[in-house]
N, C-alpha and C positions, 0 to 999 in steps of 0.2 A: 603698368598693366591696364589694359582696356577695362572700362568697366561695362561695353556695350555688347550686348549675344548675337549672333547672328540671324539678321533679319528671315523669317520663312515666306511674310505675307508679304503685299504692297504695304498694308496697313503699317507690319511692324518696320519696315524701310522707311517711313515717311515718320514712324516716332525717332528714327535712333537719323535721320537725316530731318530733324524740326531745321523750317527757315530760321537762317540769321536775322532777316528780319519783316517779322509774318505782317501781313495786313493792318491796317489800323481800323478800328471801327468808327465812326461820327462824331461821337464823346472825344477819342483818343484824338483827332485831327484837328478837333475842334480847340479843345486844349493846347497841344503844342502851335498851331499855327497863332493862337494869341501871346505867344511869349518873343516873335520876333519883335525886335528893334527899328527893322526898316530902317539899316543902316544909310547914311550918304556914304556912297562911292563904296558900296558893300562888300567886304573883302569877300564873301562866302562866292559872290560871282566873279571874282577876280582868281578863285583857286578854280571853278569850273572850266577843264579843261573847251565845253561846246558855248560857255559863257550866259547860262540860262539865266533871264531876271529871276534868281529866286526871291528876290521881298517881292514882289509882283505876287510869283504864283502862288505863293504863302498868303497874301492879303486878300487874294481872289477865292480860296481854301474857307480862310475865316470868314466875310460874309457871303458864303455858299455859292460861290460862281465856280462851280467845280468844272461847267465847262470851260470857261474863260479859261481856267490855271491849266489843263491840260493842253488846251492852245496854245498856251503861254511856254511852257515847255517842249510841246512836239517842234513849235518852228525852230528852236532853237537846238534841237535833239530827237532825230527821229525815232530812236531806241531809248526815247525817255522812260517809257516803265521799265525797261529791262535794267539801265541804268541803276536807276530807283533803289536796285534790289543788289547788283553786284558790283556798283562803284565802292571803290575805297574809300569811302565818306569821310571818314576818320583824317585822311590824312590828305584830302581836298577840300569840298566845303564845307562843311562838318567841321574839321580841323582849322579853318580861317575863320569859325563862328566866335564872337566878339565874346561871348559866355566864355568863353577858354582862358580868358585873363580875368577872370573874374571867381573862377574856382569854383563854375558853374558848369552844372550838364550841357554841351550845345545843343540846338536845335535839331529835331530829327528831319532834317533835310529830306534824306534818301528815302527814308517811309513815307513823309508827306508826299515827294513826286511820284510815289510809285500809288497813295491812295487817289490824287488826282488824277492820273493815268488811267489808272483803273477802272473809274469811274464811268469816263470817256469808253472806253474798248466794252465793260460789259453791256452799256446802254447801248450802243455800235453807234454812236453820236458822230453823224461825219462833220469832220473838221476840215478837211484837205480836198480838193479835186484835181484830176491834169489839168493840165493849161490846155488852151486851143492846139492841133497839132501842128507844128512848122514844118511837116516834112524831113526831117532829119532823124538818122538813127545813132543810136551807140548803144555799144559791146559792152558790158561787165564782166570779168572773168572771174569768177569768186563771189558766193553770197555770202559771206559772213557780214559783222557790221558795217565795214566802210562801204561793200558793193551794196547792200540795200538802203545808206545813208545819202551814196550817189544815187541810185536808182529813184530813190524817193524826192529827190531834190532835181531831179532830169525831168520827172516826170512832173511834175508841176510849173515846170517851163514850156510844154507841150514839145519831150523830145519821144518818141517811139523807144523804149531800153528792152532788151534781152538778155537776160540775169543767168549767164551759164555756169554751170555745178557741178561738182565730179561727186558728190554722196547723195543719196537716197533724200535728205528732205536741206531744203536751206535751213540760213544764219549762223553756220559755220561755228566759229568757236563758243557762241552763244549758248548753243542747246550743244555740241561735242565737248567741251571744253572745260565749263565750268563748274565745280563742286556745288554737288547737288543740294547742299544745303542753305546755295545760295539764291537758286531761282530752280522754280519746277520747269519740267517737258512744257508741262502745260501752260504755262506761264509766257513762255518764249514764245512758241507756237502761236499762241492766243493775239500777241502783238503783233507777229509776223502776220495772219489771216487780216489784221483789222487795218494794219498796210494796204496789203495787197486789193484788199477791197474799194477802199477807195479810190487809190489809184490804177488800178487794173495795173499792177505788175507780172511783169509775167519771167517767171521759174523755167530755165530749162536745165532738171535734175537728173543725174546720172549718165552728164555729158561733158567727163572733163577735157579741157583742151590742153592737147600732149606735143603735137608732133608740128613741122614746118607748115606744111601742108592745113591743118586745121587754122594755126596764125594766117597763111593765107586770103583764109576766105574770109576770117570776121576782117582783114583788113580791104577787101574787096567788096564786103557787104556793109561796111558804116563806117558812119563819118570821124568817128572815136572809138576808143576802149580805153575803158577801166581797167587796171590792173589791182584787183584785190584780192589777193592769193596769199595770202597772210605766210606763215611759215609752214616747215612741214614737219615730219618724224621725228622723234626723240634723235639728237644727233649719236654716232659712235662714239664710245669710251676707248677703241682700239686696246681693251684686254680680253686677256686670259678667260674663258670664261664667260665671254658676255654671251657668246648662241644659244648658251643653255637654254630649255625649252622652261624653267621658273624664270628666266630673268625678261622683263617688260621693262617698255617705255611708261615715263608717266603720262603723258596725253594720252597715247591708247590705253591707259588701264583708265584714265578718266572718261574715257570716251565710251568703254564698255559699263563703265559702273551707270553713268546717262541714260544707256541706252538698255541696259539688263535688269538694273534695280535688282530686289528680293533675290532673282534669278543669278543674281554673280555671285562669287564666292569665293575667299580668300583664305587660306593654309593657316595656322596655328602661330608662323614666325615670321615677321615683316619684317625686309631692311630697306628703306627707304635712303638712296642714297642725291644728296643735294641743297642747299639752304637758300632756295628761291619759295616764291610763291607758289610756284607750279608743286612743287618737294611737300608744303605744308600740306596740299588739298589733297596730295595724293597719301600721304602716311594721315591725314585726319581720319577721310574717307574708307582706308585701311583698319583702323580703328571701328570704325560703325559701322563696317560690316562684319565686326568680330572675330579680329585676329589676337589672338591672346598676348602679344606684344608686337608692338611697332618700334624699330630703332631707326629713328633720323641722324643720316651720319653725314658730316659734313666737313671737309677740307681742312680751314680754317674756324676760327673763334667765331662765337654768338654773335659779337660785333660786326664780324664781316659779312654776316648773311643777306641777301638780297633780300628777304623777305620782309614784309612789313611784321613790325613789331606784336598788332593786333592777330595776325596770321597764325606766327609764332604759339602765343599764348592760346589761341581755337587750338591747335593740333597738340598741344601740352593738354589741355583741358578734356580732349578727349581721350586719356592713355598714351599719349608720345613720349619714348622715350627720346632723351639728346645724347649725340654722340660727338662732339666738336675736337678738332685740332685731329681728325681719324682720316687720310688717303687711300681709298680702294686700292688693293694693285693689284689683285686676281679672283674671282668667283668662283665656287665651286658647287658643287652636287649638294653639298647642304649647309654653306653657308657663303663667306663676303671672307676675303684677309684684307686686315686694314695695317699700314703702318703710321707708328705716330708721326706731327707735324710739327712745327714752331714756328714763328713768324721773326725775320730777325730783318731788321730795318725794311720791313713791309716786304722781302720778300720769303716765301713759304718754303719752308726747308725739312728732307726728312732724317729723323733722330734713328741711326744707326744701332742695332738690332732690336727692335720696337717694336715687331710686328706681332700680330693676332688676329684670334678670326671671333667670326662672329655669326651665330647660327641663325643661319634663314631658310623658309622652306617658300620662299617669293621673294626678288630681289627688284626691286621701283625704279628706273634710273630715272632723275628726274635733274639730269646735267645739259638741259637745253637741246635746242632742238636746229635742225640739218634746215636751211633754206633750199629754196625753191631754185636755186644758181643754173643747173642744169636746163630746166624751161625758158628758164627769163635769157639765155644764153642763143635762145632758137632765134630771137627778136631780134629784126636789124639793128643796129647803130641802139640798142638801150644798153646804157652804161650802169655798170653797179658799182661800190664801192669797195674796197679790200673784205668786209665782211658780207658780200654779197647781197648785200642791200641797196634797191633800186635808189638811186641818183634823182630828185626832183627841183624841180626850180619853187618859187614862191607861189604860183598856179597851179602845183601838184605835178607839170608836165612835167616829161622824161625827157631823154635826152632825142627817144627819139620822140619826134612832135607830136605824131598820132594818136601818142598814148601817153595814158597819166595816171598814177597810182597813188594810194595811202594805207593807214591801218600797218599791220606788222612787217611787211613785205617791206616798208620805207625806213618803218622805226626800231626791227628789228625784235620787238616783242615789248608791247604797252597794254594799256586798257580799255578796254571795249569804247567805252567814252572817248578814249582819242580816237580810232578808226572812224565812231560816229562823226566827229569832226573832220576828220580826214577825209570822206566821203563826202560829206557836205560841202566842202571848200574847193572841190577837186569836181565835183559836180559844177560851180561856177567857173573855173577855169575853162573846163570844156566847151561852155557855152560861150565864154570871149574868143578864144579858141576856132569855133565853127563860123561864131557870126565875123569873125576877122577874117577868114578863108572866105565866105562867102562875097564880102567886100572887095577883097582883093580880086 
């Protein structure tokens, strides 16, 4: 049973969604950045997926070179405050912190990059400039994290970048995507302006690219593109039941809760159906906004859930209830029929008259999500794989040459911190890329 009311104000949406992890004050950074070790060959930068020197920006923290450690971070991660706030610290560098075999708190990694970050953006301290311009252009197609990871890594080589968007504001999964209690509107936003300003990025939003014809022209007007189009829609369940006008995807009900706050509003009976990450944010979120229960129903056992462990136990903590070893097979007008499951030499088997329902007045699917197959399909000679995931070589490039992707669209659904890197890496590709065509 939720113990959370239903938010009326902004004010009460911002108690019953508190950051996971709020601001650090001077005192508080000042403290933990004196407890690292400043390891040799420090595993905490061996789990970063973008490989930041964290003892660096920690050491730069403690004696007071807050802009140094924001330096020290941005080149290494251009969505370092955002990171900061919604990596899985726990179970990257956080989790590789040498405190862990020692039966000790690790280091607050993720709050210290995001208080150096900070620091940097509110002072508006520029760190970055374009390069000189070399006359060359390239496409982005998607502003989420990889497409601004490239754009900001292009753009400091001195390439011209056009960052095209099919929704109303950038950074994609960033500010649509993720639970609110991990980073504010404003927060995202804030980073994203402190970009663009520097580098004069330039946003062209509510211009998605759909048809032959539109791939045409970015390939007639620049030297490259990006493909950072991450994934798309909540995929189909193909049952019984799913059109119902209660039954949602969980990205678009995360995406409304983002973007509605106070103003959204959820029914009295929650079934959340899924045991990934996506499934935890959406039945937590469910919860704080004052569903009088939330039932997370999931396939198989606890064990087999996708979801990180820490996930898990937030969406327990805020009223979740668990439903394990329960297969949806049909929805109805006011609720979910589940029948039971068992697991018999790993594979999922169902127990023969088992079935029951379970009363919902909103039903979450949050069983992954439909790729982009159909778009990426317009593009000459680019090869995808059986699960419709773009094909790249060790340069990010596709199969076709022109163009070259990262972020979800490659990996099929990771963390914002990988796209970051995937942009970034894929942004130097491009540039061997041009300056090898230019040669030749």
């Amino acid at each position: 049973m939720s113990e959370y009311k239903r938010p009326t104000s902004e004010a009460e949406f911002e108690s019953n969604f508190a950051q996971k992890k709020p601001l650090m004050n001077p005192t508080e950074a000042y403290f933990e950045s004196s407890r690292c070790l400043y390891c040799y060959d420090a595993p905490c930068i061996q789990a970063c997926p973008t490989g930041i020197d964290i003892p660096l920006f920690i050491k730069q923290i403690h004696t007071g070179n807050l802009t140094g450690s924001a330096r020290t971070i941005f080149e290494s991660n251009w969505l370092g405050n955002a990171c900061g706030k919604i990596c899985p610290t726990g179970v990257l560098c956080e989790g590789a912190c040498v405190y862990n075999h020692q039966d000790v708190p690790p280091i607050q990694i993720g709050r210290l990059q995001n208080y150096a970050t900070n620091h940097a953006m509110k002072k508006n301290i520029n760190l970055f400039s374009p390069g000189e311009d070399n006359g060359r252009k390239v496409a982005i197609i998607g502003s989420g994290p990889a497409g601004i990871a490239c754009a900001c890594e292009l753009r400091t080589m001195g390439y011209a970048v056009d960052i095209y968007e099919a929704k109303e504001k950038p950074t994609g999964l960033t500010l649509y995507g993720i639970a609110a209690y991990k980073i504010t509107n404003e927060e995202v936003l804030d980073e994203l302006e402190y970009l663009k300003n520097q580098l004069n990025l330039n946003f062209i939003c509510n211009h998605p690219i759909q048809t032959e014809a539109d791939i045409a022209k970015l390939e007639a007007n620049y030297d490259a593109i990006f493909l950072g189009v991450g994934i798309g829609p909540t995929a189909s369940l193909g049952m019984e039941g799913e059109d119902l006008p209660h039954v949602v995807g969980a990205v678009e009900f995360i995406e409304d809760v983002r973007m509605k706050h106070h103003e959204m509003t959820v029914p009295k009976k929650v079934v959340v159906i899924g045991g990934g990450n996506t499934a935890m944010d959406a039945a937590s979120q469910s919860a704080r906004l004052g569903a009088e229960t939330v039932t997370l129903a999931y396939r198989r056992g606890k064990e087999s859930m996708g979801a990180y462990g820490f996930e898990y136990k937030l969406a327990i903590s805020a009223g979740v209830d668990s439903l394990f070893n329960a297969q949806p097979v049909s929805i109805h007008s006011n609720g979910v029929r589940f029948i039971k499951t068992q697991a018999t030499n790993g594979k999922l088997e169902y127990i023969s008259g088992s079935e029951f329902d379970v009363e919902a007045d909103l039903v979450i699917k949050a069983t992954g999500q439909a790729k982009h197959g159909s778009f990426l399909n317009k593009i000459n000679n680019l090869n995808l794989d059986n699960k419709n995931r773009i094909i790249i070589n060790d340069s990010f490039q596709c199969t076709n040459p022109k163009y070259f992707a990262g972020g979800d669209a490659v990996n099929g659904g990771a963390e914002v911190v990988n796209a970051a890197y995937d942009g970034k890496m894929a942004a130097i590709g491009i540039d061997k890329f041009i300056n090898n065509t230019i040669v030749q």
